[in-house]
N, C-alpha and C positions, 0 to 999 in steps of 0.2 A: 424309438429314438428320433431326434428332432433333426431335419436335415436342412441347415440352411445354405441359399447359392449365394456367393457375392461376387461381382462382375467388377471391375476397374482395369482399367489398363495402367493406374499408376499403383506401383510397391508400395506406396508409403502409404497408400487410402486402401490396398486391401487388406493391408496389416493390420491396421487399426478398426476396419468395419468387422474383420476377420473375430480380433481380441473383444473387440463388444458384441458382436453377435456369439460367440461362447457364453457371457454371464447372459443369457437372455433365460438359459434355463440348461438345467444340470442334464450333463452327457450332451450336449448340443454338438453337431459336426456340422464344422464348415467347409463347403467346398467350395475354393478362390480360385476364379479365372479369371487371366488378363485380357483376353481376345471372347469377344460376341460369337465368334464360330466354334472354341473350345467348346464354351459354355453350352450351347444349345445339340452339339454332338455328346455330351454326356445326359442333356436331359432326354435325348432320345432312348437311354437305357434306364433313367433314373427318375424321381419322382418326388421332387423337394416340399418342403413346408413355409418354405418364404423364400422370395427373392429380393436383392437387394442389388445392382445397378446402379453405373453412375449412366449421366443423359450424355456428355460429349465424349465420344470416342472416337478414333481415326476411323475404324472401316465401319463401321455401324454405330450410329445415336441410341439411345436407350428407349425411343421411341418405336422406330423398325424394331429391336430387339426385342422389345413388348411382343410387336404383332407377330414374331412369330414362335413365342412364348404361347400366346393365346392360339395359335393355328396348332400347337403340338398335342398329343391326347396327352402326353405328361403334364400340361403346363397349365391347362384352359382355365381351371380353380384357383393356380396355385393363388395366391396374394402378393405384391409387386411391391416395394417400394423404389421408389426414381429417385435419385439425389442429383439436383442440379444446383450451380453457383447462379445460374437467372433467374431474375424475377421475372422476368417477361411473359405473360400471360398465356402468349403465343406457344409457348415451350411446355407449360402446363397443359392445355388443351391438346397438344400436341401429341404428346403422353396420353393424356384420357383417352383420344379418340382409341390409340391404339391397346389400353386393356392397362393403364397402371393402377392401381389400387391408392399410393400414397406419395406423396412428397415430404423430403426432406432438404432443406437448403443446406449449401457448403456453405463455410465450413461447420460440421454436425455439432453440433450441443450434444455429449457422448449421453448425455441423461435421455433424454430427449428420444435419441436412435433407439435406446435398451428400453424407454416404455413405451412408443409406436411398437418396434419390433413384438413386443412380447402381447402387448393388446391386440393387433395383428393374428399373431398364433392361436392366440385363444378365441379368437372369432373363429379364425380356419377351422379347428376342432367343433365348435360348435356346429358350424355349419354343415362338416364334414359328418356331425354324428348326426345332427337332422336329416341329410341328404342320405346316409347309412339307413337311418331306419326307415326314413321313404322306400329306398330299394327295396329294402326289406319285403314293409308290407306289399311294394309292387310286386314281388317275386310269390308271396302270401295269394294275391289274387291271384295268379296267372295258376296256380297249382290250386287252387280252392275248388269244392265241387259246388260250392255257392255260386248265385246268379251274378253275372258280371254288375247289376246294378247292386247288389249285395254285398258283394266285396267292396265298390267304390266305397258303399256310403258306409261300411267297417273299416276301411283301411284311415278315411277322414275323419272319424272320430278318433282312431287310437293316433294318430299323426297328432290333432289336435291336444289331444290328452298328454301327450310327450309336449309338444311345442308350450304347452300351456306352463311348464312347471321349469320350462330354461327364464331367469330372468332378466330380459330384454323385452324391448318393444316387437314385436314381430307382427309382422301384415305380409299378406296377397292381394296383389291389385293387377286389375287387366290393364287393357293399352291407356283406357282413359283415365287412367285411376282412380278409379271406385273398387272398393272394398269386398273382395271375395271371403277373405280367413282374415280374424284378429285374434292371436293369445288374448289371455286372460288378464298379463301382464297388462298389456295395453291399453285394455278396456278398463282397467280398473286407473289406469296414469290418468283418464280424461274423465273417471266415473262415467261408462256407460257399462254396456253391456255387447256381448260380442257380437247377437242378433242383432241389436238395435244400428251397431254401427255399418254392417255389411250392406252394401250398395252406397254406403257415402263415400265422397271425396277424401284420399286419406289426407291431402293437404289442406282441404278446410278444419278437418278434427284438432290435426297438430301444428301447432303454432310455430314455424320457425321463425328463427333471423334469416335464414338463407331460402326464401320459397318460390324466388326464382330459380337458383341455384341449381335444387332439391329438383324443381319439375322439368327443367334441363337435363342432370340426371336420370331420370323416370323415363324420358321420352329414348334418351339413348341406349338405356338398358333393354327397355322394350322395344325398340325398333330392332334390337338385335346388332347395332352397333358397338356396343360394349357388353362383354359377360359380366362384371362386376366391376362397382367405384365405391370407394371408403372416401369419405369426410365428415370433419365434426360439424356438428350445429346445435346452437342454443333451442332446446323447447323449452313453453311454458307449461308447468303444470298446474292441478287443480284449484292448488293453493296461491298461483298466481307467483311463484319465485322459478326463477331461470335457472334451468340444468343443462349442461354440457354432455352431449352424445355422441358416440363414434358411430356413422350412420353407415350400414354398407348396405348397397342395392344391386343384386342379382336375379339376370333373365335366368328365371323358369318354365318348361316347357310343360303343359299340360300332359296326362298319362296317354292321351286320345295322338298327341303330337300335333294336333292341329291348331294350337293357338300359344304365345308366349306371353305370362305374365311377368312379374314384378317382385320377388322378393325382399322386403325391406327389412333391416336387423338393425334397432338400435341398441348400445352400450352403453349406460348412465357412466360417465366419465369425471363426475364432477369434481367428487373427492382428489382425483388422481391432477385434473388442470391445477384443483386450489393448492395441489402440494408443489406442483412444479411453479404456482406463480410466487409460491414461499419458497423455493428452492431459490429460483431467478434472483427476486429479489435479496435473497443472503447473500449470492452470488456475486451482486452487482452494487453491495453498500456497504459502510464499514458497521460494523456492530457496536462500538462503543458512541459514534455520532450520530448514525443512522443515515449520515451523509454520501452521495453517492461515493464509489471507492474506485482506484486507478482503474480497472478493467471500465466502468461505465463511463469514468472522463475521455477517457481514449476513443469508446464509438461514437460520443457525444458529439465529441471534437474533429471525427471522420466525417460526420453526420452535417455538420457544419461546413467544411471542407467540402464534399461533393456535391453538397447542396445549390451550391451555385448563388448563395444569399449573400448581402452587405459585407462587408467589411467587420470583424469581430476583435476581441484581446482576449488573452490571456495572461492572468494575475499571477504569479506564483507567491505565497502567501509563507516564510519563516519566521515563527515566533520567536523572538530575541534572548527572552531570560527565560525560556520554561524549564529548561535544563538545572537551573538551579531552583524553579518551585518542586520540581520533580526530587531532586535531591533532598529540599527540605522539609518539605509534605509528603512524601513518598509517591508511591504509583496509584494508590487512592485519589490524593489529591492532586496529582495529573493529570488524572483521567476528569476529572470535573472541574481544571481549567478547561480541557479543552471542550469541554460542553459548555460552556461559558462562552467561550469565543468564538464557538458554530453558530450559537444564537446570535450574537452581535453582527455574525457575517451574515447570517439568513436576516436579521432584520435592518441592513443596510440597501442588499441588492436589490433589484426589482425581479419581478413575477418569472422574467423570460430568463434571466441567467442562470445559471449552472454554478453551485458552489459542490466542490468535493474536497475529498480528506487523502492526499496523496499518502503517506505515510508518517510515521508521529511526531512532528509539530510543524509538520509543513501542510497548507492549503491553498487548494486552488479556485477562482475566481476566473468563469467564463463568461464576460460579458459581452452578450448575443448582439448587437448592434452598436455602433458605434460611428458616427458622424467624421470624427476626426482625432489621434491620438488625444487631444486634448479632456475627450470624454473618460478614456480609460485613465490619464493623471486624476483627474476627479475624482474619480468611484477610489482608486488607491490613496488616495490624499482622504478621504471620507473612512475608509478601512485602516488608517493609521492612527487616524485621531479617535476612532472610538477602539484599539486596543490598546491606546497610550492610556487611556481612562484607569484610575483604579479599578480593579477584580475585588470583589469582598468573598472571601476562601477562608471556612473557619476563623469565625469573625474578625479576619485580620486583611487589610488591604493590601494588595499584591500588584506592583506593575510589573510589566512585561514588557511590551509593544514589539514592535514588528516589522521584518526590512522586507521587499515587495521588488520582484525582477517581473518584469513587462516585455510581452512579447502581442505583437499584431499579425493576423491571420487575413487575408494569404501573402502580405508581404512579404512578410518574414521565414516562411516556412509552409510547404505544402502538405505535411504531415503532423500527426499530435505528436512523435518523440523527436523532431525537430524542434516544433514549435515550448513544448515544456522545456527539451534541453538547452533552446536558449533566453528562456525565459530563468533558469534554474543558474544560469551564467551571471545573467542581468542582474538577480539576485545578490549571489555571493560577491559580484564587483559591488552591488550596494552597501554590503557589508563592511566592506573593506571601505568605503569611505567614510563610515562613520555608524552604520545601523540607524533605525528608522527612518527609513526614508525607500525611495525607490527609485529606481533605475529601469530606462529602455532598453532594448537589447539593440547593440549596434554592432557589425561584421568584427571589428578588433576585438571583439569581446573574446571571437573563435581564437584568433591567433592566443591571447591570453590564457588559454584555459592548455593551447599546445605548449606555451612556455612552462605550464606548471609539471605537465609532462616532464618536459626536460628537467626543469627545477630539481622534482625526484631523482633522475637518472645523476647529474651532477652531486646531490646529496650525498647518493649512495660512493660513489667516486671519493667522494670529502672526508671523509670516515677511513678509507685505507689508504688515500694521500696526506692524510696527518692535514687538512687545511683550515682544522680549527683554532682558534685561541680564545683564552680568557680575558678578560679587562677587568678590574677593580676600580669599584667606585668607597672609598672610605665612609663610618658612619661614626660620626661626632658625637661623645659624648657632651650632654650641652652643661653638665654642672663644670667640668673642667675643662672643657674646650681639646680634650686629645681625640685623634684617633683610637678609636677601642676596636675597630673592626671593618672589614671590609667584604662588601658582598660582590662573588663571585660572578659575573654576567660574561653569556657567551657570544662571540664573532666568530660567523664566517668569511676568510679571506678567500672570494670564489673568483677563480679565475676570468678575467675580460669584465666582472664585475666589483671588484675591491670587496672592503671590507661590507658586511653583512651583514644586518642587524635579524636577532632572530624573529621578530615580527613579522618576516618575509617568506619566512619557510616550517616556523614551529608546526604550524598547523599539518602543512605534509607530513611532517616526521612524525607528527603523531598517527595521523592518517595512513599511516603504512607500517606501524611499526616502529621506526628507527629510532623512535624519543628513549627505549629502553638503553641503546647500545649509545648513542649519545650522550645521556644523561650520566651512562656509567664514567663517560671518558672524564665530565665535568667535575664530577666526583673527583675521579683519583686527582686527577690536573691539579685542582682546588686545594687539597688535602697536601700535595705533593710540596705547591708553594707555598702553604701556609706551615708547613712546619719545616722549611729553610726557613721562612724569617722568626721560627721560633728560637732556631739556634742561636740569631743575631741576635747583637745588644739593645734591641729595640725592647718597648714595651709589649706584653703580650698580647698578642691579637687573633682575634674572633675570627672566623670565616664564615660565612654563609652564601647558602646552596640552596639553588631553588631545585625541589622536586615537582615534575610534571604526573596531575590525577595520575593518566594512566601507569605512568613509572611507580607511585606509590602502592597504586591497587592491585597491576598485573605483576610486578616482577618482587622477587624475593629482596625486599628492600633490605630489612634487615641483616640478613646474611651478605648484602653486596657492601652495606656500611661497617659489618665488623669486619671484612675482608680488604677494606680499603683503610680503615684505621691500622690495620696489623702491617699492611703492604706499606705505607708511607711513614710509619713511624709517629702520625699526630695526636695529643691527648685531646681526647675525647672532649673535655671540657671545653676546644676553644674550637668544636665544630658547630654551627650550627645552621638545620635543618628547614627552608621556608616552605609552608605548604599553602592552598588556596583551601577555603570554606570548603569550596564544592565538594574536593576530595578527601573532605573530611566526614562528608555526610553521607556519601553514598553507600558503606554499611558502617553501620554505626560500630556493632560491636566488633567485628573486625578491625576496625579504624583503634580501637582503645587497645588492644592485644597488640598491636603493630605499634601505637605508642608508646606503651609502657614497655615492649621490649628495646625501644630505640632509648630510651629514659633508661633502663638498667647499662646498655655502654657508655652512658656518660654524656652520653650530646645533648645537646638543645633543640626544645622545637618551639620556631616562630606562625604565626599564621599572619600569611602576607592578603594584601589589598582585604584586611580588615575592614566591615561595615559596611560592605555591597552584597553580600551576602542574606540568606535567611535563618532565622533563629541562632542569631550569634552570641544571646546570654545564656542559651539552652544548651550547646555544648561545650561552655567554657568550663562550666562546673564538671562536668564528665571527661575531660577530654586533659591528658598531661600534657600543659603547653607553658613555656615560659615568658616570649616576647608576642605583642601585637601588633603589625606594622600597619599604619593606619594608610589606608588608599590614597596616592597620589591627588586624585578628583577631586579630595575634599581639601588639601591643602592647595592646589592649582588658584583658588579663587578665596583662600584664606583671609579674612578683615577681623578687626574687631567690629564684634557684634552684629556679622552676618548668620545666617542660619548652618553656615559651615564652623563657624567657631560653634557654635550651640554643640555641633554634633562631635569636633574635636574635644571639644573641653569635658565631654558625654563621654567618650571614648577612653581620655586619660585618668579621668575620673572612676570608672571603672576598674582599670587595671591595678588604679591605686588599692583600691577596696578589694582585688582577688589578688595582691603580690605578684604583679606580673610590669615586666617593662613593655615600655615603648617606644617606636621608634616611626618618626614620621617620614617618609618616602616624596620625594620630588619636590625639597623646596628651593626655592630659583632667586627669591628675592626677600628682602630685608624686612619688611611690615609682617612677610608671611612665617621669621624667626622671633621677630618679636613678640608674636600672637602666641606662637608656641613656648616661648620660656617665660611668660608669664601665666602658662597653664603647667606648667610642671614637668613637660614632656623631656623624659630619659634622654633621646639620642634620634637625630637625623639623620640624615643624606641627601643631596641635590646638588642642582649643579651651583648651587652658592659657594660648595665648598669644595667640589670640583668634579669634575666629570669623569666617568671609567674609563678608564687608563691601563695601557699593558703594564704586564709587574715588575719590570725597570721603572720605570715610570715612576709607580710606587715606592717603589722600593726605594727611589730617591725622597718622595716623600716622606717616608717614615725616618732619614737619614736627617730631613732638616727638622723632624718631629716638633710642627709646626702647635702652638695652641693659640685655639681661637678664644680673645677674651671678650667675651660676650654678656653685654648690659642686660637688663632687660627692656631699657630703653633704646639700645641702640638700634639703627640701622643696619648699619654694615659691619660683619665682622673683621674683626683686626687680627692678626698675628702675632705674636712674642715667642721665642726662643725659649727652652725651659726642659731641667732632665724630666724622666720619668719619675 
């Protein structure tokens, strides 16, 4: 049974050395001390197979500890590993002199400890069984009636004949190191032969990287300074390709006792580095980019920081619209945008920066030297304008581009999750002014990101102090000039701040949740006053409701819409339901079972901010939808014979050919209604004809049931009085 020691004075590193040295191999016992004098009072009775030791401890370093490790008759073989958090040389040597076998730096790569540790063990054993049968035959001579030169030269051939068939490097060398024993392995690693090599230099035969090192080593094992030292080193072999060996050198005492050689054991390791430099590197990149990933931007960034070098930035990199290629190309073709836009970033930077893949569609950009902020706007103003570039993604052109929060190092932050988290601030206020584009990080940025904080905390308040309300903005039929309908838009009146527009806080609500239990309130509210004024002698009128993706996707929509048709008392007919592309794409077939159940209660379903979207002739035909609201964007800069009427007149043109109305969204001024009624277009809204308004408001509106007579020459619409 496998007996391993682990030494630490801290709980928390013996637990863990404790839990990895168990998987090192089946039935393993650990035995954990906190204090250097427990531990070495149990090894007076005990007899371990590896030790494990941190180097700084209060009453004893792990150095002392060694040496009287090696001064115990339980200890003198055992094999040692030292874990210290220094690199300082001094602390290594320090350790050597005093008998440790191996290092391990804090904090441990748990892979790392479990294949030292078990390579480690498996040396012990070997050496343990050579040193076994050595006895052995020693014990063979000493009872033999054979000549004492008889036995020697019996007991050195069957030694050798064992040694021969372990496979490693194995040699005897004296003080100077010339070649007493070489296995067979050995001899045949260099093609010679084990005579031919005995009396040479074993460091002329084998080639290290480390042959200072190595004869350092040699000198102190044979001078009796150290019983045994394990380290790797690169040899070359016959064939001239470089192998990786776990070298361990132990003083051996001649049978006579009169002279100490040199036991050298090497372990072809090579197989085992090349897994772990493939382990590492999975480790530390992401697999769909191949780009380094958060764990290697973080030491990179430490790396940078301690270094004591130039002045540096940090990019943080949000692609704009991937979200909706993702939705419309699925995760296929997400996944090879963003390899698309890894290349554009690796072939912008230079040689010395750092690009990595924070998580999915955000990138970071670490550029290693920098003169004066001025450098980092460039390199982002150069990263903007080549993600602004069409993508060609299934032979179809795709934009995207990209909004960029800036953060400089060490100004800004003395650490990487300072320096990313306000770099990630910079960002999102970039956002919010407008998207692509970038932003520095300045100190209010912090205070902002506490305000949204509270944002939330006041949200949640708003919701069981009733501080919502609805505003109606009407939507003109343009063949007749009546109002036919009004969409539903929500205000918060938040205390110390007045009324609210929800551009200020939707994103929270969704980000936490609370768009479900909001969304529901908008509903009923909506519903509630649209069928009061159906009781009234008005003409009948439409309502419409936007639904938020996630409210469509997570919550039981249609059971919250038959429950709120039954609760209010509204026909069905005169609700109707606005949705975004996005949330239509994101499963598809669920998306049409969700509509067609919404379609058997009677309501309507519009898709708002129409034609910003992707594959919007693809799911019209699949998809039960009755109105198209064309995007505000494209009416905002409406002309005849701009490339915006191209797309409206595309648009209306459409709907005409799949029986569906339209309804164009935020028109403000007169060229941009007259563009629209001489393309045919159903039914507006904007502020021409009047802004969202609470439902008094309206409701006087509807009382002077205003009709706009509208030319299609005219400018400005006019009013006239007139029943329904």
């Amino acid at each position: 049974m496998t007996a391993i020691l682990i030494l630490d004075d801290k709980s928390t590193n013996r637990n863990i050395y404790s839990r990895l040295a168990q998987t090192t191999e089946d039935g393993a016992v650990v035995h954990a001390f906190a204090s250097p004098e427990e531990a070495l009072a149990w090894l007076e009775s005990n007899t371990p197979d590896l030790i494990v030791t941190d180097f700084r401890m209060p009453s004893m370093d792990g150095a002392e500890f060694t040496r009287h490790v090696r001064n115990s008759s339980n200890g003198i073989d055992v094999p040692i590993i030292v874990i210290t958090a220094y690199d300082d040389r001094a602390f290594r040597l320090s350790a050597l002199d005093a008998g440790a076998t191996d290092f391990l730096r804090s904090p441990v790569d748990h892979y790392e400890f479990v294949t030292r540790a078990r390579n480690l063990l498996k040396l012990q054993r070997q050496q343990q069984k050579i040193k076994g049968r050595a006895q052995a035959l020693e014990q063979q001579l000493r009872i033999s009636e054979r000549s004492q030169e008889e036995l020697v030269r019996s007991s050195r051939e069957a030694l050798a004949q064992v040694i021969d068939t372990v496979p490693a490097l194995i040699s005897a060398t004296d003080k100077d190191d010339r070649i007493v024993f070489v296995n067979a392995y050995l001899a045949d690693f260099v093609n010679s032969t084990p005579e031919a090599l005995t009396g040479q230099r074993l460091s002329a035969i084998l080639r290290s990287n480390k042959p200072e090192f190595s004869r350092q080593i040699h000198r102190s094992v044979g001078g009796n300074q150290q019983t045994s030292v394990s380290f790797e080193e690169s040899l070359i072999d016959i064939a001239g390709a470089e192998r990786t060996f776990l070298t361990t050198k132990t003083s051996m005492h001649a049978f006579s006792g009169a002279e100490t050689s040199v036991l050298t054991t090497s372990v072809d390791i090579t197989e085992r580095k090349q897994a772990e430099s493939t382990l590492r590197h999975i480790a530390l990149h992401d697999t769909l980019t191949d780009l380094p990933n958060r764990r290697m931007l973080y030491e990179w960034i430490h790396q940078k920081l301690t270094g004591g070098g130039a002045e540096f930035a940090v990019l943080l990199i949000d692609l704009d619209r991937f979200k909706a290629v993702n939705d419309a190309l699925g995760h296929a073709g997400g996944d090879r945008m963003l390899q698309l836009v890894t290349s554009r970033l690796l072939g912008i930077v230079s040689s010395t920066d750092l690009v990595a893949r924070m998580s999915g569609d955000e990138f970071v950009v670490v550029q290693a030297s920098i003169r004066s902020p001025d450098d980092a706007e460039e390199l982002g103003r150069k990263i903007i304008d080549s993600l602004s570039a069409p993508f060609l993604l299934e032979e179809s052109e795709i934009r995207i581009g990209c909004t960029i929060g800036i953060t400089l190092a060490p100004r800004h932050g003395q650490s990487a999750e300072n320096l990313l988290r306000y770099a990630d601030l910079s960002m999102y206020r970039a956002k919010a002014e407008g998207r692509n584009t970038l932003r520095f990080y300045s100190p209010e940025l912090d205070s902002i990101s506490w305000n949204n904080i509270g944002l939330e905390v006041d949200l949640r308040n708003a919701i069981t102090r009733e501080q919502f309300e609805l505003h109606f903005q009407p939507q003109i039929d343009l063949a007749t000039g009546s109002i036919v309908g009004a969409e539903a838009l929500l205000r918060w009146v938040r205390p110390e701040f007045g009324l609210t527009s929800p551009a200020s806080f939707i994103d929270i609500a969704e980000e936490t949740g609370l768009i479900n239990e909001i969304g529901a309130w908008v509903l009923k509210q909506a519903c509630t006053q649209a069928a009061a004024w159906q009781n009234l002698p008005y003409c009948p009128l439409r309502i419409s409701v936007n639904l938020s993706p996630m409210q469509f996707l997570r919550q039981d929509i249609v059971g919250l819409v038959e429950n709120t048709l039954t609760v209010t008392g509204l026909d069905p007919q005169f609700l109707e339901l606005e949705l975004t592309e996005g949330s239509l794409l994101k499963d598809v077939e669920r998306t049409k079972q969700i509509l067609q159940s919404l379609k058997k209660l009677g309501v309507r379903i519009a898709i708002d901010d129409f034609g910003v979207g992707f594959s919007s002739l693809s799911y019209l035909k699949n998809f039960a939808v009755d109105t198209l609201k064309i995007d505000r964007s494209f009416i905002s800069s409406l002309l005849a014979g701009s490339r915006d009427e191209a797309i409206v007149r595309t648009i209306i043109s459409l709907a005409q050919s799949l029986d569906l109305k339209v309804i164009a969204e935020g028109v403000e001024t007169g060229p941009q209604l007259a563009c629209l009624l001489n393309h045919d277009c159903n039914e507006a809204q904007g502020y021409l004809f009047s802004r969202p308004v609470p439902s008094d408001v309206f409701e006087t509106l509807l009382k002077e049931n205003p009709q706009y007579l509208l030319s299609r020459q005219s400018i400005v619409p006019k009013r006239a009085q007139s029943a329904c």
